[in-house]
VEXPAFI-710222 format. One line per 4 residues: their letters; for each residue x, z, y of C-alpha. Coordinates in nm, 2 decimals, m for minus. Layout:
BEGIN
A = X/Z/Y | ...
END
This chain:
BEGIN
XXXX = 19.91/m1.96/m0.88 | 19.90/m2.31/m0.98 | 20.23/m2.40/m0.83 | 20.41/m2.11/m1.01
XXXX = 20.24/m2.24/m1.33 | 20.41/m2.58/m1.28 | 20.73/m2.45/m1.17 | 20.72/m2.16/m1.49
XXXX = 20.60/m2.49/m1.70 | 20.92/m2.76/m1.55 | 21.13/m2.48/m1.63 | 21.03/m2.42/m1.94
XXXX = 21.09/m2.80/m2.06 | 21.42/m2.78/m1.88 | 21.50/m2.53/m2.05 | 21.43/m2.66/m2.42
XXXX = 21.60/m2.95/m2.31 | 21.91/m2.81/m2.26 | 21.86/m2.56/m2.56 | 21.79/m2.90/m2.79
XXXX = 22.19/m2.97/m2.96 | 22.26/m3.07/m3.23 | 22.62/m2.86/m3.29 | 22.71/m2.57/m3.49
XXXX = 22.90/m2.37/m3.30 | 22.87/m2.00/m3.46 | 22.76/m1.79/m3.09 | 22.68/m2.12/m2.89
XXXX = 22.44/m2.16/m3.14 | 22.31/m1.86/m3.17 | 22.24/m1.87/m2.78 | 22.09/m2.20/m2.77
XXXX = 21.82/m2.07/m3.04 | 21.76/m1.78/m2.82 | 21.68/m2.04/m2.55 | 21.52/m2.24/m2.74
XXXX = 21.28/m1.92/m2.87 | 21.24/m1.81/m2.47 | 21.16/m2.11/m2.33 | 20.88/m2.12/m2.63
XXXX = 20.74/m1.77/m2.56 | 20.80/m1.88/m2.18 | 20.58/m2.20/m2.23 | 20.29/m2.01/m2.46
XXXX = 20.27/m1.72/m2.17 | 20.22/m2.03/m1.93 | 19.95/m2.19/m2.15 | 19.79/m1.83/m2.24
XXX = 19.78/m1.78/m1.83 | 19.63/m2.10/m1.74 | 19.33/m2.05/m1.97
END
């Protein structure tokens, strides 16, 4: 369990990393906020499951 909590948790980072840009690109955009929003949800379910 712990191992999929670290892998769920290093993806979740990777995740926001790659959601983090500073452009404005109308749909790019759009998709990296879902990203950024999944990776958040992804990272609280982690946290909420750890506990």
């Amino acid at each position: 369990m712990l191992k999929h909590t670290t892998f769920a948790a290093l993806i979740a980072a990777g995740l926001l990393g790659l959601a983090a840009c500073d452009t404005n690109d109308g749909p790019a955009e759009e998709l990296g906020e879902n990203l950024d929003e999944t990776a958040e949800e992804l990272e609280d379910a982690v946290e909420d499951a750890s506990n």
